[in-house]
C-alpha positions as CSV (number, residue, x, y, z in Angstrom):
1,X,34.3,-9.8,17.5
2,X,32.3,-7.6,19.7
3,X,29.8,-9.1,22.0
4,X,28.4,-12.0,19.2
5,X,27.6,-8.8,17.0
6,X,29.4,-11.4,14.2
7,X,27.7,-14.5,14.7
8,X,27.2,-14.9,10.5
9,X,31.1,-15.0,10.6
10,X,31.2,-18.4,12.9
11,X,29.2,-20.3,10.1
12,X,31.9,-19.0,7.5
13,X,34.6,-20.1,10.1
14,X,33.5,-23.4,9.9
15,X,33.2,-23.2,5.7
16,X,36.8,-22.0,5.7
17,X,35.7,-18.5,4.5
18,X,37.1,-16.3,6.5
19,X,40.5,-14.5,6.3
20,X,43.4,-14.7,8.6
21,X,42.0,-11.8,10.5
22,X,39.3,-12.5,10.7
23,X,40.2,-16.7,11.5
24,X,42.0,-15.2,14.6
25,X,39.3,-13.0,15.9
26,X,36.6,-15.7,15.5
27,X,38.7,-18.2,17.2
28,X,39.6,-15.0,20.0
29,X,35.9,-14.8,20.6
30,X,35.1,-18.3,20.2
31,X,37.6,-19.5,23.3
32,X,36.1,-16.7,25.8
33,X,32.4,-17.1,24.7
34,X,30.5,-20.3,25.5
35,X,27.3,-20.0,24.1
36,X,29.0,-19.1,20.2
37,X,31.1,-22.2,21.1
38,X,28.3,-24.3,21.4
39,X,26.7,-22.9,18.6
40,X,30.3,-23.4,16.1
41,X,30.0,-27.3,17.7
42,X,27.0,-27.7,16.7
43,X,27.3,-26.1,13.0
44,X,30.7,-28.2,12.7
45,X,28.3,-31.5,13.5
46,X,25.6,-30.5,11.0
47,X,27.9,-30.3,8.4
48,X,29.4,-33.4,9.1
49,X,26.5,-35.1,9.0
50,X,24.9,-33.6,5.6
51,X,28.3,-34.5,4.2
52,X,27.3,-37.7,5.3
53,X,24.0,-38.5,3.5
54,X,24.1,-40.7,0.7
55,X,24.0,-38.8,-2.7
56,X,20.6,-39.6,-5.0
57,X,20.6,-38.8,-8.6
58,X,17.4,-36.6,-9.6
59,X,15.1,-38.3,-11.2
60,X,15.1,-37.9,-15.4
61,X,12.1,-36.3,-15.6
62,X,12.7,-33.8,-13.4
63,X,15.9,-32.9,-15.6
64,X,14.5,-32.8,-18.5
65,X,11.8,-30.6,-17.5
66,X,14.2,-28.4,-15.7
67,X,16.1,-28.5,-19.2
68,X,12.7,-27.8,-21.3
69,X,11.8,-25.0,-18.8
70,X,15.5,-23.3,-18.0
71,X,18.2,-24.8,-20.5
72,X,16.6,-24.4,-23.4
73,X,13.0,-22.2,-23.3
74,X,10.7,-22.3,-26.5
75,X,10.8,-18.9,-28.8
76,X,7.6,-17.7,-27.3
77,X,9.2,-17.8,-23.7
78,X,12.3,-16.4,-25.1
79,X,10.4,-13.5,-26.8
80,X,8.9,-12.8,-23.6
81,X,11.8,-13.2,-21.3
82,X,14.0,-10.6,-23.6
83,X,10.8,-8.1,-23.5
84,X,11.1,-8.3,-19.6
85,X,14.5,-7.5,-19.2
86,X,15.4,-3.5,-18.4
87,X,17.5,-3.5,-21.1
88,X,14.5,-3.8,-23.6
89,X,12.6,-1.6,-22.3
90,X,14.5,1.7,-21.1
91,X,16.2,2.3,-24.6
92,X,12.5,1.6,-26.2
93,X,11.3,4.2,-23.7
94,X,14.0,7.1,-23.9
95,X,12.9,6.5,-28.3
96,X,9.1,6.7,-27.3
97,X,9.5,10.2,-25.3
98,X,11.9,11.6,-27.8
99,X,9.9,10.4,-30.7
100,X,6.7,12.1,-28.6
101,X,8.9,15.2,-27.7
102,X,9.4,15.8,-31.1
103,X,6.1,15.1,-32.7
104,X,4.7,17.7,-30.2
105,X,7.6,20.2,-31.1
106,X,7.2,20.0,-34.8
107,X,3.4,19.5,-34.8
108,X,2.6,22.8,-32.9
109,X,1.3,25.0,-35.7
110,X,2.5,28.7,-35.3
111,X,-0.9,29.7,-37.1
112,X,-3.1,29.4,-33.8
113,X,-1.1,31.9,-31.9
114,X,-2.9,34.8,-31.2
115,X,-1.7,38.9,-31.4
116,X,-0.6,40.6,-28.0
117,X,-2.4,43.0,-29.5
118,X,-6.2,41.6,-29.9
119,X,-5.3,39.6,-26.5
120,X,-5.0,43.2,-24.3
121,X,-7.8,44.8,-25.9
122,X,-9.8,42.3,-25.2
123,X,-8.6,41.8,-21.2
124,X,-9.4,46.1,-21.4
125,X,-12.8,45.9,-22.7
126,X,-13.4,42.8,-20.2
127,X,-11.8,45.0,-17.3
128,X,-14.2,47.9,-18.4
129,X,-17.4,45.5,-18.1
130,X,-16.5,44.4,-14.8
131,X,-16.0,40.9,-16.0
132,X,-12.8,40.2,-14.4
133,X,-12.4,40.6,-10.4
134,X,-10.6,43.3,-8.6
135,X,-8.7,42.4,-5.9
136,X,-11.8,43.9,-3.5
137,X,-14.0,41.4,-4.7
138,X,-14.6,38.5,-3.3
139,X,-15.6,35.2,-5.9
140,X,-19.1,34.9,-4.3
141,X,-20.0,38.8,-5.1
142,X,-18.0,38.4,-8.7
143,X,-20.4,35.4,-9.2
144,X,-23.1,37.8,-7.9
145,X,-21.7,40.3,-10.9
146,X,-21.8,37.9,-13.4
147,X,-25.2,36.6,-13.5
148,X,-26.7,40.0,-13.4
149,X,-24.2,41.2,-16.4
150,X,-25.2,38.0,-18.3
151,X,-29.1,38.7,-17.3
152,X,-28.5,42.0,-18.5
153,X,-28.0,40.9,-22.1
């Protein structure tokens, strides 16, 4: 252990959690280091003591309710505990967007496509009026352009 940068191992030193390794190094620091000494002392005396305490039974009421609530949940609060889980809810999601995907892919209808064709002669006659800016125009004076074309007709 390097300079108490381990302290959350000397509370699993005193719960017998620790591997041999790590047993030694704890026990290294703990004989050169006074302050983690105190503090292992003092864990090793709170344990002893909670040991210590006289055992109460919970009272039956607050079993059963812990059963009513936990154990064994109504079918409402089953319903809703199953639609919370992840494991609802991502495959239900992955069949929504495919299910969208492909309404959107089969549904386009090819009929509303329009002709290269009538789409260039249309952007030539709109060049030819001036209706669609040059790179020399700025959008105020094409604004400018376009009221007076639009008051011309």
């Amino acid at each position: 252990m390097n300079a108490h940068d381990a302290w959350y191992s000397i509370s699993a030193y005193i719960d017998g959690q620790l591997t041999l390794e790590e047993i030694s190094r704890v026990r290294s620091h703990l004989d050169g280091c006074e302050s983690c000494s105190r503090e292992a002392e003092s864990l090793r005396r709170t344990k002893s003591v909670t040991a210590a305490l006289p055992r109460r039974d919970a009272p039956l009421s607050l079993l059963s309710e812990l059963d009513r609530r936990y154990v064994r949940p109504s079918a409402g609060r089953r319903l809703l505990a199953a639609l919370r889980l992840p494991k609802v809810w991502v495959p239900a999601g992955a069949a929504a967007t495919a299910l969208l995907f492909a309404a959107f892919w089969l549904g386009r209808s090819r009929s509303e496509e329009l002709p290269l064709e009538a789409l260039m002669a249309a952007h030539s006659r709109y060049t030819a009026e001036a209706l669609v800016p040059h790179g020399d125009l700025v959008a105020s004076n094409f604004s400018a352009q376009l009221a007076a074309y639009e008051a011309q007709q």
